[in-house]
Backbone as a printed PyTorch tensor [residue, N CA C, xyz], in Angstrom:
tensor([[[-15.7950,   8.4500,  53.3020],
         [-17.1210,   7.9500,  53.0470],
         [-17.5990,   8.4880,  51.7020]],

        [[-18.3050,   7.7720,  50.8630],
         [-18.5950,   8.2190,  49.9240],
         [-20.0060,   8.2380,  49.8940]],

        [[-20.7160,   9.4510,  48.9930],
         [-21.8650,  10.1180,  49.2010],
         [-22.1250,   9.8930,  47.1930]],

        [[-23.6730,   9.5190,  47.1670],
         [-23.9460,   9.6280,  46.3320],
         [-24.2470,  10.6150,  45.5890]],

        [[-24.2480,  11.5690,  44.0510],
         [-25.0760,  12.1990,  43.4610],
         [-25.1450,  12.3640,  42.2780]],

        [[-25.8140,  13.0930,  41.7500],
         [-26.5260,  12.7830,  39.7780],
         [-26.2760,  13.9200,  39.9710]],

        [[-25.3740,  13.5940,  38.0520],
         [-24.8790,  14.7450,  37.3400],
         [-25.6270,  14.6850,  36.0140]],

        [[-25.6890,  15.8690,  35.1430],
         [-25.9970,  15.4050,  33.8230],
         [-24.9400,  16.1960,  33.0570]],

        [[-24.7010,  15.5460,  31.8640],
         [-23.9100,  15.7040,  31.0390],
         [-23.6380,  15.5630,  29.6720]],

        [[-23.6770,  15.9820,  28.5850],
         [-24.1850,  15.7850,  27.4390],
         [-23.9220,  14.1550,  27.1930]],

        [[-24.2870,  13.4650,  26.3890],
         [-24.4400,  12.0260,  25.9230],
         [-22.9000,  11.9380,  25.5550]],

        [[-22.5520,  12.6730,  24.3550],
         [-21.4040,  12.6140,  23.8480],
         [-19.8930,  12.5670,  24.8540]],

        [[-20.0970,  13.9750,  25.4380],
         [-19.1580,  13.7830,  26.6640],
         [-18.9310,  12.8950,  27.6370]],

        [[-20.1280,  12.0780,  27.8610],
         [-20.5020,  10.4770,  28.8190],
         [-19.2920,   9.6910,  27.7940]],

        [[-19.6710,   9.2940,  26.9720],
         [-19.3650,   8.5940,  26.0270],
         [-17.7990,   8.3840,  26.3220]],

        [[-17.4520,   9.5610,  25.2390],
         [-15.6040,   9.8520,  25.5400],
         [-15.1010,   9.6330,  26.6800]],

        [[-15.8250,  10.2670,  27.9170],
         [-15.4530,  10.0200,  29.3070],
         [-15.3260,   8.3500,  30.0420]],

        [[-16.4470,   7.5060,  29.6630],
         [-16.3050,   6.5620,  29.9150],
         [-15.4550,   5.6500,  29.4400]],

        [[-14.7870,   6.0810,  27.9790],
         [-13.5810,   5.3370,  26.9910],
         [-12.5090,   6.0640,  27.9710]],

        [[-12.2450,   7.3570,  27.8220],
         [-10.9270,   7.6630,  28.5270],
         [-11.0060,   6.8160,  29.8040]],

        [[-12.0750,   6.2740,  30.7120],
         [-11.7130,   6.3520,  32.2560],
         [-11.4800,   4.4870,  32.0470]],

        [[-12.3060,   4.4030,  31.1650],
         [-11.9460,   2.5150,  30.9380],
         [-10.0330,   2.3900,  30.7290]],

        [[ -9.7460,   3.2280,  29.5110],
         [ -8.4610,   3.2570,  29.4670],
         [ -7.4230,   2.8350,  30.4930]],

        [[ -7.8720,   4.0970,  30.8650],
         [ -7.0500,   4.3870,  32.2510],
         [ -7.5950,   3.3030,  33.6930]],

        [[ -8.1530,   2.3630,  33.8420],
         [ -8.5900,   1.3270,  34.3210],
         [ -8.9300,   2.0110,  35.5120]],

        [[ -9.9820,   3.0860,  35.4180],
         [-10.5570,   4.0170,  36.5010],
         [-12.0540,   4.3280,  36.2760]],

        [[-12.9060,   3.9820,  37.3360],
         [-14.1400,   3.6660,  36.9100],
         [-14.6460,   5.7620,  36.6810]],

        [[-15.6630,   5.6020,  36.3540],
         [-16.0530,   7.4460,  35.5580],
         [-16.0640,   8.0500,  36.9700]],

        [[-16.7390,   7.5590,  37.6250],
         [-17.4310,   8.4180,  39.2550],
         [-15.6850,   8.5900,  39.9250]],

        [[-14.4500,   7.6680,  39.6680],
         [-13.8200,   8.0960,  40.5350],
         [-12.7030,   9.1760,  39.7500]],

        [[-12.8870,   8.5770,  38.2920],
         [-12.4240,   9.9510,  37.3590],
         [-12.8240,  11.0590,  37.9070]],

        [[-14.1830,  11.3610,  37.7520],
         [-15.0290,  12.6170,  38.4080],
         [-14.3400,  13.1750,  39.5090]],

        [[-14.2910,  11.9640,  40.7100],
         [-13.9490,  12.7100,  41.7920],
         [-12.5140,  12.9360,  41.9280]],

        [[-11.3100,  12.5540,  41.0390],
         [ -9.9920,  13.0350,  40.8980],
         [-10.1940,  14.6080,  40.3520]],

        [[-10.9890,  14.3620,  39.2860],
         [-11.1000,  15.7890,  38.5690],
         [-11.5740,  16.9660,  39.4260]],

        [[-12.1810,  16.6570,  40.6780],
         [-12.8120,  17.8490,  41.6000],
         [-12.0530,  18.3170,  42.3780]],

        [[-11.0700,  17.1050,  42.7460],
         [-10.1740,  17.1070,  44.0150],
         [ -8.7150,  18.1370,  43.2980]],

        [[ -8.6330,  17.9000,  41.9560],
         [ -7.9440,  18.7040,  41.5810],
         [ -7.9570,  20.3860,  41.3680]],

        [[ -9.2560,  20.3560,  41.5710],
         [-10.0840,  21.5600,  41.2200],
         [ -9.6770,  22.0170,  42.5910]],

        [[-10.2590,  21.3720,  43.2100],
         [-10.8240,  22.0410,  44.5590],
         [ -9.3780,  22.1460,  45.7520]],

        [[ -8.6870,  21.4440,  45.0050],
         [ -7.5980,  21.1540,  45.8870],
         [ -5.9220,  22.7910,  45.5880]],

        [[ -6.2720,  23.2550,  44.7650],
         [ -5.7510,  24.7610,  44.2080],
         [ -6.5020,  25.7530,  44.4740]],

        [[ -6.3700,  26.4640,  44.5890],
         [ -6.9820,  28.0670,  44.8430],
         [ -7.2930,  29.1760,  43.4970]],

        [[ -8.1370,  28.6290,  43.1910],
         [ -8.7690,  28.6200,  41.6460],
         [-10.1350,  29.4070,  42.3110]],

        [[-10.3910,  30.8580,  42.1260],
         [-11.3180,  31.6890,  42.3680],
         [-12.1260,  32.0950,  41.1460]],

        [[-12.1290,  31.9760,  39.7240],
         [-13.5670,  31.5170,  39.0180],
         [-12.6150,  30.6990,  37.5900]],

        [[-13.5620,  30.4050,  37.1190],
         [-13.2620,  28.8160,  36.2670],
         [-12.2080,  29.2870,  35.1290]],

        [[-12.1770,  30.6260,  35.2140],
         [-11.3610,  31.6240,  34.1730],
         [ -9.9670,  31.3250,  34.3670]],

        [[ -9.6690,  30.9580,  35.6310],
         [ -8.8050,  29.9100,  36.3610],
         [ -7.8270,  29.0910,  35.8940]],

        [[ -8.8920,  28.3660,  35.7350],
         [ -8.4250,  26.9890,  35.8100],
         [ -7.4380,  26.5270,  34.7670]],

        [[ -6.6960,  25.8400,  34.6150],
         [ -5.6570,  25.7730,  33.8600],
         [ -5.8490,  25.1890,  32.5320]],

        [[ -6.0140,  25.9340,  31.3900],
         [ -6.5440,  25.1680,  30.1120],
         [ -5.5630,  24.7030,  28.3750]],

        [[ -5.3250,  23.9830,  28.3040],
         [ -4.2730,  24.0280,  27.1890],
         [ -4.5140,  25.1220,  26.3440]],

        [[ -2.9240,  25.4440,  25.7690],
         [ -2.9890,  26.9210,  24.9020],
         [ -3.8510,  26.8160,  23.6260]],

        [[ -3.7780,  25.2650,  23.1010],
         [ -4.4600,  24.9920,  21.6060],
         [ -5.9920,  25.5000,  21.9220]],

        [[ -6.7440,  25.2240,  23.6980],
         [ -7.7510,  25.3770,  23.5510],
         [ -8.5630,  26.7050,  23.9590]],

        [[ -6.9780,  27.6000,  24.1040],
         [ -7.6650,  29.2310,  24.6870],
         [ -7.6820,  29.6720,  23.3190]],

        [[ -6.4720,  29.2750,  22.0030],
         [ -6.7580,  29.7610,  20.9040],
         [ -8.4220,  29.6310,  19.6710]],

        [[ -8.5250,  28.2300,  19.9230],
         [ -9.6540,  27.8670,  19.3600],
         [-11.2000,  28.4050,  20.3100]],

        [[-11.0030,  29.1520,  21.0530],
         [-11.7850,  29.3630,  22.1970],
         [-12.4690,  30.6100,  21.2890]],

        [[-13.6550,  31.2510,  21.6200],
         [-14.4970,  32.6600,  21.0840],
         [-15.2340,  32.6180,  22.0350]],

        [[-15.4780,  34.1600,  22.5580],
         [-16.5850,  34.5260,  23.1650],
         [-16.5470,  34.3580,  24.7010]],

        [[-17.4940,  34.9790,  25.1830],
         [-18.1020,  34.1140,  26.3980],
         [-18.3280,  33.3330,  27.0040]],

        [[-18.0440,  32.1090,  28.0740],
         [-18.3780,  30.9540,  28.5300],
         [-19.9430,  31.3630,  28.5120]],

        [[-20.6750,  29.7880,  28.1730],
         [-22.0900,  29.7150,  28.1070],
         [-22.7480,  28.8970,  28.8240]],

        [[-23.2020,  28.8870,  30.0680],
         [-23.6200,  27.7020,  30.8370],
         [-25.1900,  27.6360,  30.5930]],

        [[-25.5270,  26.4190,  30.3070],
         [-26.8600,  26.1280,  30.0010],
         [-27.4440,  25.1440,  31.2210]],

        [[-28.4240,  25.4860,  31.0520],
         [-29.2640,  24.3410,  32.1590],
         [-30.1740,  24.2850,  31.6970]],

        [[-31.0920,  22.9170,  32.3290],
         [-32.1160,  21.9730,  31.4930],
         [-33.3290,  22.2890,  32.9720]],

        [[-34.2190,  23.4060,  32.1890],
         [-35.2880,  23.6490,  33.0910],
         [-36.9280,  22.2210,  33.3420]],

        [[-36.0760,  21.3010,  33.8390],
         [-36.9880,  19.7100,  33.5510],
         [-37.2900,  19.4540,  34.8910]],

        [[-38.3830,  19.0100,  35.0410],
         [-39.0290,  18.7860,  36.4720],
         [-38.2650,  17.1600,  36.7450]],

        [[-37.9270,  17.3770,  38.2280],
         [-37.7460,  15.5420,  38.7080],
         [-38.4540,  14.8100,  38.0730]],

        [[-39.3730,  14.4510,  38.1110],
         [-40.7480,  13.3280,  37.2700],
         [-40.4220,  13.5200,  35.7200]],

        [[-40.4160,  14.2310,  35.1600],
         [-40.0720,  14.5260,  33.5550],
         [-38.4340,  14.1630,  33.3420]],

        [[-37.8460,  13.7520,  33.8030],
         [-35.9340,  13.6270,  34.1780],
         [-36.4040,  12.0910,  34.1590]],

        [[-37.3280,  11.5020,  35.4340],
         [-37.5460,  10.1220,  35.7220],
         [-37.9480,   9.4280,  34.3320]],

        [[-39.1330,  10.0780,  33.9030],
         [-39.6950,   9.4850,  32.5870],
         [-39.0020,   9.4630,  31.3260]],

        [[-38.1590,  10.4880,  31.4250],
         [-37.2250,  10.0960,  30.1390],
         [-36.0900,   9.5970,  30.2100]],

        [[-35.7520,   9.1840,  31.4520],
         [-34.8560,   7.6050,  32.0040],
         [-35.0920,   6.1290,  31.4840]],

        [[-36.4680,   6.6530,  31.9450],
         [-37.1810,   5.3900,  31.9180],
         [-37.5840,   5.0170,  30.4600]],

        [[-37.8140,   5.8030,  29.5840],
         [-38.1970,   6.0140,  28.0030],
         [-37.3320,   5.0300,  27.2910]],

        [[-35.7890,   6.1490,  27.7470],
         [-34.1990,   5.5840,  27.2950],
         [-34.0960,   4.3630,  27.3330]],

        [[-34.7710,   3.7120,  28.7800],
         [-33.8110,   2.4430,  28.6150],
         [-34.5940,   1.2260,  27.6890]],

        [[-35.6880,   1.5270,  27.4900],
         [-36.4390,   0.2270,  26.7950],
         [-36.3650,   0.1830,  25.4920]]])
């Protein structure tokens, strides 16, 4: 059964993501959910984990940085709604 939910994700990364998943004649949401199942489907205990090409541990610095967007539901709605007109 499939269950709905909203992600956000930078614009740019939408973008690329939706060219790679067209490619690959796989709609984004079920890209997504291959990409989790892969995740979730190994025994991967923090994201430090997860398996990352060598080009991109070299080009890598620092700290992982997770950001979040402190935006109320209604302020998320309205600038949906802004976007599309």
């Amino acid at each position: 059964m499939d269950t709905k939910i909203t992600l956000r994700f930078d614009q740019e990364v939408i973008r690329k993501a939706k060219r790679f998943a067209e490619s690959n004649n796989i709609s984004l949401s079920r890209l997504t959910e291959l990409l989790y199942k892969k995740i979730t489907s190994a025994k991967y205990q923090e994201l430090e984990d997860l398996p990352v090409a060598d080009w991109v541990q070299h080009l890598a610095e620092g700290e992982l940085e997770y950001k979040t967007n402190k935006r109320t539901r209604k302020a998320a709605k309205s600038e949906f709604h802004i976007s599309r007109k």
